[in-house]
PDB file of N, CA, C and O in Angstrom:
ATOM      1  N   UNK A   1     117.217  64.137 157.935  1.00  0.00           N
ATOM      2  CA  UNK A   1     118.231  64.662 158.823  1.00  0.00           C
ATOM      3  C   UNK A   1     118.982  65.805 158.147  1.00  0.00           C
ATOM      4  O   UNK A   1     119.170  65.837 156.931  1.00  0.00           O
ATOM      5  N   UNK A   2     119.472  66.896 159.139  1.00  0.00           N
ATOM      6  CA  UNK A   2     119.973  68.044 158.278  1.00  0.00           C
ATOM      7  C   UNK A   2     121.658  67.776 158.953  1.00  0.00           C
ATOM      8  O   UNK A   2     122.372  68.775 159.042  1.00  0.00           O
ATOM      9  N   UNK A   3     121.978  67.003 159.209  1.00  0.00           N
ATOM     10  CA  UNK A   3     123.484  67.081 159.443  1.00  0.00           C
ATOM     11  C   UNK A   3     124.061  66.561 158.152  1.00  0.00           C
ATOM     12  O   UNK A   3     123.567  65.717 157.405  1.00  0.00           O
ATOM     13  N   UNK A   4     125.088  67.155 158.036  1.00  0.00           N
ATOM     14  CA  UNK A   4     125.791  67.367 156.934  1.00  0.00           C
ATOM     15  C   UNK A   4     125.708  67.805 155.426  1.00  0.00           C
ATOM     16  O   UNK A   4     126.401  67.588 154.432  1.00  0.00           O
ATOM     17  N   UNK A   5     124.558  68.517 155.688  1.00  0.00           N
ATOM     18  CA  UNK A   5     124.079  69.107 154.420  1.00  0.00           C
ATOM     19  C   UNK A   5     124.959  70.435 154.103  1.00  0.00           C
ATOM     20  O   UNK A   5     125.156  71.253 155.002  1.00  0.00           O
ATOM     21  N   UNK A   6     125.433  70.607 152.923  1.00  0.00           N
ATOM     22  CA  UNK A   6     125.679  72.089 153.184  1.00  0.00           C
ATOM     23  C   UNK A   6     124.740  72.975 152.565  1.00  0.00           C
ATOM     24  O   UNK A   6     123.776  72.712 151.846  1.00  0.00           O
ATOM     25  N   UNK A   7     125.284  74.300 153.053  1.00  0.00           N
ATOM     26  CA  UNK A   7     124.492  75.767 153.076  1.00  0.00           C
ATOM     27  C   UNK A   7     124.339  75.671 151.745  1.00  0.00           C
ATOM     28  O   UNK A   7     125.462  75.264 151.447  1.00  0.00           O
ATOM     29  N   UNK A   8     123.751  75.754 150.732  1.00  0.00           N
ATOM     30  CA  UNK A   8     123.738  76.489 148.979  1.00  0.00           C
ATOM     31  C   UNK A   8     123.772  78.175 149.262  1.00  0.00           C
ATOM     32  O   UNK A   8     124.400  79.031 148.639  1.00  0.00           O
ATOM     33  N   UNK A   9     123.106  78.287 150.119  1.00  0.00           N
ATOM     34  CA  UNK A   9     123.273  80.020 150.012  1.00  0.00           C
ATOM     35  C   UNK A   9     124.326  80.826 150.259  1.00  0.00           C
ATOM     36  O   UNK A   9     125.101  80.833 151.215  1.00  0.00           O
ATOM     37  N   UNK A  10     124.268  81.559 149.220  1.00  0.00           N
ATOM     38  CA  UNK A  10     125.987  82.411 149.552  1.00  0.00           C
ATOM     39  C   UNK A  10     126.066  83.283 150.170  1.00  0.00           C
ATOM     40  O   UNK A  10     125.308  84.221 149.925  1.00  0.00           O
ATOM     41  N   UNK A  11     127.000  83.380 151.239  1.00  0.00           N
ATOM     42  CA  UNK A  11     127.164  84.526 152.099  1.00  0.00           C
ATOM     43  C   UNK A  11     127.456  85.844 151.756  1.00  0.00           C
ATOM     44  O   UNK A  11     128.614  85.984 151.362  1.00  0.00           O
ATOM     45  N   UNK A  12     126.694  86.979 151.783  1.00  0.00           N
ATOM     46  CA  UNK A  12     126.784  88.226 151.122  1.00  0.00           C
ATOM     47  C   UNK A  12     127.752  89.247 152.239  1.00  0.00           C
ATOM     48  O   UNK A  12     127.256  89.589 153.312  1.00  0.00           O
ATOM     49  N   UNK A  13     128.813  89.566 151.942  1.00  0.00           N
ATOM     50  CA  UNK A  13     129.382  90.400 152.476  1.00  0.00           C
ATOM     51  C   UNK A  13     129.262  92.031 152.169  1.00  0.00           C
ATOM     52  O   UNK A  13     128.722  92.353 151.111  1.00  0.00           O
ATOM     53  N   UNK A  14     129.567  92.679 152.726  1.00  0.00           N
ATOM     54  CA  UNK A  14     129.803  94.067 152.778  1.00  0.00           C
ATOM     55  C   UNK A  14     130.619  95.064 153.558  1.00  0.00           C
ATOM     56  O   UNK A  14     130.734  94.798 154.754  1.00  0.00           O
ATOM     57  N   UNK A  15     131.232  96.200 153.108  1.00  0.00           N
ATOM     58  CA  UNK A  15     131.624  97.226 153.911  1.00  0.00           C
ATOM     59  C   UNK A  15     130.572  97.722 154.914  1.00  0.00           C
ATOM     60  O   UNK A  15     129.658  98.322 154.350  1.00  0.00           O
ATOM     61  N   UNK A  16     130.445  97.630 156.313  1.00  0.00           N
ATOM     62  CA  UNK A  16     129.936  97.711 156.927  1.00  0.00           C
ATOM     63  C   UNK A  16     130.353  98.862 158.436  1.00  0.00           C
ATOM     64  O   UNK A  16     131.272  98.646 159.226  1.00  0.00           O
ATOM     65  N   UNK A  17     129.560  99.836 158.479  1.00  0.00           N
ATOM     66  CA  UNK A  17     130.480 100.778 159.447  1.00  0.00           C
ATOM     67  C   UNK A  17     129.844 100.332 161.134  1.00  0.00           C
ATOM     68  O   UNK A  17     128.782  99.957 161.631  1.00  0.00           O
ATOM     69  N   UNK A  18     130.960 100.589 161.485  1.00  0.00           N
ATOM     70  CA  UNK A  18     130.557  99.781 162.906  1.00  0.00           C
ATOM     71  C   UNK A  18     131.108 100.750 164.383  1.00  0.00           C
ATOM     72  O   UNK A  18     131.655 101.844 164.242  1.00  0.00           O
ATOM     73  N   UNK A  19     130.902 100.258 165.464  1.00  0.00           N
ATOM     74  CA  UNK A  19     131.706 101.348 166.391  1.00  0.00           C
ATOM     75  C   UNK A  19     132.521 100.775 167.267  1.00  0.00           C
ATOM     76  O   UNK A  19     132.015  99.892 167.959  1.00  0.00           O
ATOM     77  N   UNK A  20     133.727 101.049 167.445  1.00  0.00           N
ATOM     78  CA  UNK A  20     134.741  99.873 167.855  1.00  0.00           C
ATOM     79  C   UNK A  20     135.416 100.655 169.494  1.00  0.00           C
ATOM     80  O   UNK A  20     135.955 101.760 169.551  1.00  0.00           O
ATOM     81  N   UNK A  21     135.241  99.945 170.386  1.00  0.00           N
ATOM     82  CA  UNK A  21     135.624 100.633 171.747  1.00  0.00           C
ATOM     83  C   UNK A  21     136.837 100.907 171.828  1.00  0.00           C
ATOM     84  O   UNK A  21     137.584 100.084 171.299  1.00  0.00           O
ATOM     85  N   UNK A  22     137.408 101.981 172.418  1.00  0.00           N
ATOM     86  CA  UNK A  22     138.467 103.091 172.539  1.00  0.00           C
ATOM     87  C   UNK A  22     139.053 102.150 173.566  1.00  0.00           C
ATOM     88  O   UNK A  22     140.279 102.237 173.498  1.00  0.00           O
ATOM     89  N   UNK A  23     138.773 101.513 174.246  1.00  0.00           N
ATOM     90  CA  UNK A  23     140.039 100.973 175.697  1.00  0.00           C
ATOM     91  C   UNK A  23     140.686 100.052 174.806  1.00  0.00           C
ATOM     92  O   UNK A  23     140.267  99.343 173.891  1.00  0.00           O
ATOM     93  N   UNK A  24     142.035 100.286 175.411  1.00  0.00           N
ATOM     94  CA  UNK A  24     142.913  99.111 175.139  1.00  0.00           C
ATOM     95  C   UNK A  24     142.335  97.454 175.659  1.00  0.00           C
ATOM     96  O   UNK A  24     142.661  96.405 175.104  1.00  0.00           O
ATOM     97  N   UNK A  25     141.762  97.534 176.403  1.00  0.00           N
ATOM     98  CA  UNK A  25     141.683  95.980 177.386  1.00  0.00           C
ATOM     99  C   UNK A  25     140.202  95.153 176.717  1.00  0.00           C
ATOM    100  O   UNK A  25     139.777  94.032 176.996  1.00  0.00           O
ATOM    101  N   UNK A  26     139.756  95.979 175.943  1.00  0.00           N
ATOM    102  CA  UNK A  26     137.836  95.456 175.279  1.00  0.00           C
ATOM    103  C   UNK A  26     138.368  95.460 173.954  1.00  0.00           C
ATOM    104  O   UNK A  26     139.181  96.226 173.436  1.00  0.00           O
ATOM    105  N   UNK A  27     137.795  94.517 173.521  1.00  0.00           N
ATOM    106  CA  UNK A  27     137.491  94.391 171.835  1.00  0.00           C
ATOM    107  C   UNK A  27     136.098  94.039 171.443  1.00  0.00           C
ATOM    108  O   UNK A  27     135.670  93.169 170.684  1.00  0.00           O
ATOM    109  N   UNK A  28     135.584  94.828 172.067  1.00  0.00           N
ATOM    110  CA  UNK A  28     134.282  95.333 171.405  1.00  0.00           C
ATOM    111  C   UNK A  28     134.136  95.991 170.312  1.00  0.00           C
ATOM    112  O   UNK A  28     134.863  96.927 169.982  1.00  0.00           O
ATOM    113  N   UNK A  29     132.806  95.386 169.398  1.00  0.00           N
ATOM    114  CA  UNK A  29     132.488  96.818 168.627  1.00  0.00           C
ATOM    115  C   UNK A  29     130.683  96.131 168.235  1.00  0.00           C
ATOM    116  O   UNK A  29     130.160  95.050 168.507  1.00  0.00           O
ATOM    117  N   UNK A  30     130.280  97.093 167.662  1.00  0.00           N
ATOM    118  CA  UNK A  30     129.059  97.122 167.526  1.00  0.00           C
ATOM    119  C   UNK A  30     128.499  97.754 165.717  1.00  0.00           C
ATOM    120  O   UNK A  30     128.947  98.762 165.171  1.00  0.00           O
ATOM    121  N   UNK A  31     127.502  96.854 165.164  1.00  0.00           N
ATOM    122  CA  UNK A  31     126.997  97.081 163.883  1.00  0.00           C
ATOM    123  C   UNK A  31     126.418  98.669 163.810  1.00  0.00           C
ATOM    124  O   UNK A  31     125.360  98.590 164.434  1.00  0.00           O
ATOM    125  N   UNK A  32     126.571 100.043 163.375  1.00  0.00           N
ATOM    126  CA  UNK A  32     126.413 101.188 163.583  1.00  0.00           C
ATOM    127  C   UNK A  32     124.852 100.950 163.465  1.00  0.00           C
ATOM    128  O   UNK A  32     124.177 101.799 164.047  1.00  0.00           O
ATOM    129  N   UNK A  33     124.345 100.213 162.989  1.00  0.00           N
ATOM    130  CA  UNK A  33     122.565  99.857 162.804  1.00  0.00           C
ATOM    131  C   UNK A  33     121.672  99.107 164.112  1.00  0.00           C
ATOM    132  O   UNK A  33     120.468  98.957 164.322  1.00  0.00           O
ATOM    133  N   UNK A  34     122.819  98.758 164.798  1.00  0.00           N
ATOM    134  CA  UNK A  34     122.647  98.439 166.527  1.00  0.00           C
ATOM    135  C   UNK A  34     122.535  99.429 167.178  1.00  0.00           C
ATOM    136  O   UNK A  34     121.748  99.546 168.117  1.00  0.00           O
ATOM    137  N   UNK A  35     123.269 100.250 166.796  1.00  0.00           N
ATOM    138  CA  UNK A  35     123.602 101.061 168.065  1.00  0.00           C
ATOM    139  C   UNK A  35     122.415 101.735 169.060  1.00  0.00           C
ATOM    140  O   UNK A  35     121.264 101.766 168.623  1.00  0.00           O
ATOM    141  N   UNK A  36     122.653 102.175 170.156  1.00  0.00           N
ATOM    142  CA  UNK A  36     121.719 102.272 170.938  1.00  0.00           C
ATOM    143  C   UNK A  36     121.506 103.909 171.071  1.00  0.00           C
ATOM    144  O   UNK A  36     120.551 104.443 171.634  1.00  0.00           O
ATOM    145  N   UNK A  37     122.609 104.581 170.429  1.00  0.00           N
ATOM    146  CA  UNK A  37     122.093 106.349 170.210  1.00  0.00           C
ATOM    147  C   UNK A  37     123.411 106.610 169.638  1.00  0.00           C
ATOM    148  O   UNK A  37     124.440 105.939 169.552  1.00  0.00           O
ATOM    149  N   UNK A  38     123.002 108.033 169.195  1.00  0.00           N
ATOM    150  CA  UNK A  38     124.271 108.512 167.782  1.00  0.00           C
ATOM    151  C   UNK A  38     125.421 108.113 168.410  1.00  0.00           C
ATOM    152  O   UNK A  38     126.109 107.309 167.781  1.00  0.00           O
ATOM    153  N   UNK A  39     125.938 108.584 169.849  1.00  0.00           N
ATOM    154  CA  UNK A  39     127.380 108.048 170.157  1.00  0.00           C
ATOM    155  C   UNK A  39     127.284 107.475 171.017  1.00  0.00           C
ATOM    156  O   UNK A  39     127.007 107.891 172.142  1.00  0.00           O
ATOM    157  N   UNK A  40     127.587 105.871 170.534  1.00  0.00           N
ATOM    158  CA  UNK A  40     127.002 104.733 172.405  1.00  0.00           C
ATOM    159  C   UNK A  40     128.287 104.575 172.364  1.00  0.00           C
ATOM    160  O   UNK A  40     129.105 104.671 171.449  1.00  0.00           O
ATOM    161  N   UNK A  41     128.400 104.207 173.969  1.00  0.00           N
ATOM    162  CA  UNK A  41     129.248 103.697 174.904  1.00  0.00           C
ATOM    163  C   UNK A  41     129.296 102.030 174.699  1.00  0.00           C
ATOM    164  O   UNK A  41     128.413 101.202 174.480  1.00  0.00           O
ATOM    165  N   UNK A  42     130.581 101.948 174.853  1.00  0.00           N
ATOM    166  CA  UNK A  42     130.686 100.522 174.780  1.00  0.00           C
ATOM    167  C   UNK A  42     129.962  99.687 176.198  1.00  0.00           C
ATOM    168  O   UNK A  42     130.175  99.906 177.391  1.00  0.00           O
ATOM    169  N   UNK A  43     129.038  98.660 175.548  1.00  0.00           N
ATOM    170  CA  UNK A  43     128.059  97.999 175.933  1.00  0.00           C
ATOM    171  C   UNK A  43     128.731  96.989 177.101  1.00  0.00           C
ATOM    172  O   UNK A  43     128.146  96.376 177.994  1.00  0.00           O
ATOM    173  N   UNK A  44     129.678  97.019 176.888  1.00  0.00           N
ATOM    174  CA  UNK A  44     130.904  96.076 177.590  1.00  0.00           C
ATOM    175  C   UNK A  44     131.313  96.562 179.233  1.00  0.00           C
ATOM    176  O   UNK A  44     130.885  96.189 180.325  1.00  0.00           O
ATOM    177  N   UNK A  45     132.630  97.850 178.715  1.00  0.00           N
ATOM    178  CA  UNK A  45     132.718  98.372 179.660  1.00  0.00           C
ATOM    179  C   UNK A  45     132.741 100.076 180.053  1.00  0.00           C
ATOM    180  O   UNK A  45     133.353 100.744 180.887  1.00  0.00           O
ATOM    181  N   UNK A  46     131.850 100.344 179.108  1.00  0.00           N
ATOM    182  CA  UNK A  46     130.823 101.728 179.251  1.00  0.00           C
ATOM    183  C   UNK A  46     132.367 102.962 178.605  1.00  0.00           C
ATOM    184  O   UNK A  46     132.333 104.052 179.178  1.00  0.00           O
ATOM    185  N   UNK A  47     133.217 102.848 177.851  1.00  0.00           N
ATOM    186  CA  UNK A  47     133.958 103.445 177.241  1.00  0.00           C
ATOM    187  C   UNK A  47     133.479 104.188 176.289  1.00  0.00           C
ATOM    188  O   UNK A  47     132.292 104.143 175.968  1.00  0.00           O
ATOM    189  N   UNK A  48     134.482 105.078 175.641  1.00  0.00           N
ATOM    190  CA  UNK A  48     133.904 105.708 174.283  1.00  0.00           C
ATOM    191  C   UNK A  48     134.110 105.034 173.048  1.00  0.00           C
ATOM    192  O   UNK A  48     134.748 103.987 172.941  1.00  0.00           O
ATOM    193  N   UNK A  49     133.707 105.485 172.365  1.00  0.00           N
ATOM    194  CA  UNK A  49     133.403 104.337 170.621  1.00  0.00           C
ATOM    195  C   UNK A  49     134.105 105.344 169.873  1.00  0.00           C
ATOM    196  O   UNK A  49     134.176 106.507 170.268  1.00  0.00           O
ATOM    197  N   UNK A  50     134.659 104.908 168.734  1.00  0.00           N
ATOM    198  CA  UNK A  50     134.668 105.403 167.657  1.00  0.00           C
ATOM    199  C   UNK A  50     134.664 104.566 166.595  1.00  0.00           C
ATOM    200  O   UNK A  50     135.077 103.406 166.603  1.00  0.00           O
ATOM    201  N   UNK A  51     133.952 105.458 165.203  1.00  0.00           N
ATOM    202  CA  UNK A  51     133.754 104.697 163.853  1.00  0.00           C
ATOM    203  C   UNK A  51     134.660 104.329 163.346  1.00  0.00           C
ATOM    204  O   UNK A  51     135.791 104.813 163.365  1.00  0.00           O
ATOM    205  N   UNK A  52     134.171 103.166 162.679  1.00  0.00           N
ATOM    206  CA  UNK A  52     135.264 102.370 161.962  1.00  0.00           C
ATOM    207  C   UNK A  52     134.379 101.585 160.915  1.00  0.00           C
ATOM    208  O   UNK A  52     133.208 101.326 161.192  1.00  0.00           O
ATOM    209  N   UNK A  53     134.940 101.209 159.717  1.00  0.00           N
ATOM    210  CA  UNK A  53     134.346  99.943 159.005  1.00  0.00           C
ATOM    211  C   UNK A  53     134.949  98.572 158.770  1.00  0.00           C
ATOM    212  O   UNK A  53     136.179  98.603 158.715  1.00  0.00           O
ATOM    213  N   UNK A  54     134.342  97.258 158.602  1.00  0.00           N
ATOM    214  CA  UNK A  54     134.788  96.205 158.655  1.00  0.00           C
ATOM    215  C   UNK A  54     134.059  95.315 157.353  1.00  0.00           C
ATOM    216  O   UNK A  54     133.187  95.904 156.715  1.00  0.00           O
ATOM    217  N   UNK A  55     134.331  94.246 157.060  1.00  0.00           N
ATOM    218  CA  UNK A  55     134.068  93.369 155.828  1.00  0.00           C
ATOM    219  C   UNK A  55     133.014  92.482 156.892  1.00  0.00           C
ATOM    220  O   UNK A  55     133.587  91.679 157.628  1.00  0.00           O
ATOM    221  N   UNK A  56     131.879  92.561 156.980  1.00  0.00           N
ATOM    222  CA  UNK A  56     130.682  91.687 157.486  1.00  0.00           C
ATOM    223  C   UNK A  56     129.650  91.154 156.730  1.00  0.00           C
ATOM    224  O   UNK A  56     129.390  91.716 155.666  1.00  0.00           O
ATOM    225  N   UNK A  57     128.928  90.059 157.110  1.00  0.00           N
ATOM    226  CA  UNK A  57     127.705  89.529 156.386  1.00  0.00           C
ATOM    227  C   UNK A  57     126.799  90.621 156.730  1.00  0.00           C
ATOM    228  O   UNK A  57     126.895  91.491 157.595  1.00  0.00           O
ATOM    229  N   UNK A  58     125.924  90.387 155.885  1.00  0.00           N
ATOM    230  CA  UNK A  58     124.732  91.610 155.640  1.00  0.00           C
ATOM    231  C   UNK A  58     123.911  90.872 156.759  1.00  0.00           C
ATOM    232  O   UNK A  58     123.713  89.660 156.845  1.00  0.00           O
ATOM    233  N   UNK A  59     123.536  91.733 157.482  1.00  0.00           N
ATOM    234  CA  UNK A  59     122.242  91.633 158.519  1.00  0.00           C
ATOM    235  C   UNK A  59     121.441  93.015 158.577  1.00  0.00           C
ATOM    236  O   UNK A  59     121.877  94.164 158.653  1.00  0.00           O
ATOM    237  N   UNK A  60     119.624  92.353 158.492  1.00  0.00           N
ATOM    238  CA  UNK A  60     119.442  94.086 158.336  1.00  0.00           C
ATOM    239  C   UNK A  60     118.324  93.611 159.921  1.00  0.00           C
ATOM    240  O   UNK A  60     117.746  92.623 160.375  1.00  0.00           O
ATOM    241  N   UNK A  61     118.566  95.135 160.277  1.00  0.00           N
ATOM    242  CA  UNK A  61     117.752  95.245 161.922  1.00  0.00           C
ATOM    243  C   UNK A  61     116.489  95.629 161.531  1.00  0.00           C
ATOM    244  O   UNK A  61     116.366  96.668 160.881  1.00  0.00           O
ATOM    245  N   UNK A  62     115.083  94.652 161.954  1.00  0.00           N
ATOM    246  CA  UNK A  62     114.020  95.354 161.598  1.00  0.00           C
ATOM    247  C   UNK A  62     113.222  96.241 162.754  1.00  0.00           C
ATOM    248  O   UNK A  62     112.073  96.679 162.805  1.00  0.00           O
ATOM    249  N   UNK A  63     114.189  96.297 163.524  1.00  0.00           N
ATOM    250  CA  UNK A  63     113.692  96.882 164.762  1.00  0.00           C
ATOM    251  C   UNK A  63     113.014  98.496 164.267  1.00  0.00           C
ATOM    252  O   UNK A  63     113.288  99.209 163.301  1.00  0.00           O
ATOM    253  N   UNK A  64     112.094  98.661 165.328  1.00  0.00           N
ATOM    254  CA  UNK A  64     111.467 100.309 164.884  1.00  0.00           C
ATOM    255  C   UNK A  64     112.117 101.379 165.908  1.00  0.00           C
ATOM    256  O   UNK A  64     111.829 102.571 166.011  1.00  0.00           O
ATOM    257  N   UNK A  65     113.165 100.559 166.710  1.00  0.00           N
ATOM    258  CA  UNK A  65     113.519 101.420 167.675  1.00  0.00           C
ATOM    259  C   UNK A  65     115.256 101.736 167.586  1.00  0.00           C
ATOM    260  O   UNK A  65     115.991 102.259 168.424  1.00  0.00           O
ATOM    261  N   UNK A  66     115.439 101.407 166.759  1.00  0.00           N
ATOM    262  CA  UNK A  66     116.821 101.566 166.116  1.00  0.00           C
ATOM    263  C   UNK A  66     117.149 103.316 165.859  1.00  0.00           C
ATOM    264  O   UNK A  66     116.144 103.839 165.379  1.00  0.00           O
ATOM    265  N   UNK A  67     117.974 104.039 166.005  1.00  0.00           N
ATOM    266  CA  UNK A  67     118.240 105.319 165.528  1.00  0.00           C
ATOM    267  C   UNK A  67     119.018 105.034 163.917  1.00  0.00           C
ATOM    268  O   UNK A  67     119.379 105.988 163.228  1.00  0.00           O
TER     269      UNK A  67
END
């Protein structure tokens, strides 16, 4: 049984730049390695983005369709 085991692996953080939606009313943002073209619209409610960075776990996208 895996309940109550804990994780051994350590969570790797990083400075991570991301794109964080411009409306007051969304708190959206998105991993800049997501994104869906150089300047996306928030996925939410189709607003403008701007860059920002945040302290996140490392995730890497192996997608081939990534910009």
């Amino acid at each position: 049984m895996a309940f109550g085991r804990k994780n051994d692996e350590e969570i790797k953080l990083e400075e991570t730049k991301i794109w964080v939606c411009n409306s007051e009313n969304c708190k959206s943002w998105i991993r800049d390695n997501f994104k869906s073209s150089d300047v996306p619209l928030c996925p939410i409610c189709k607003s403008e983005m701007s860059e920002s960075t945040k302290e996140l776990q490392v995730i890497h996208n192996h997608s081939k369709n990534f910009m």
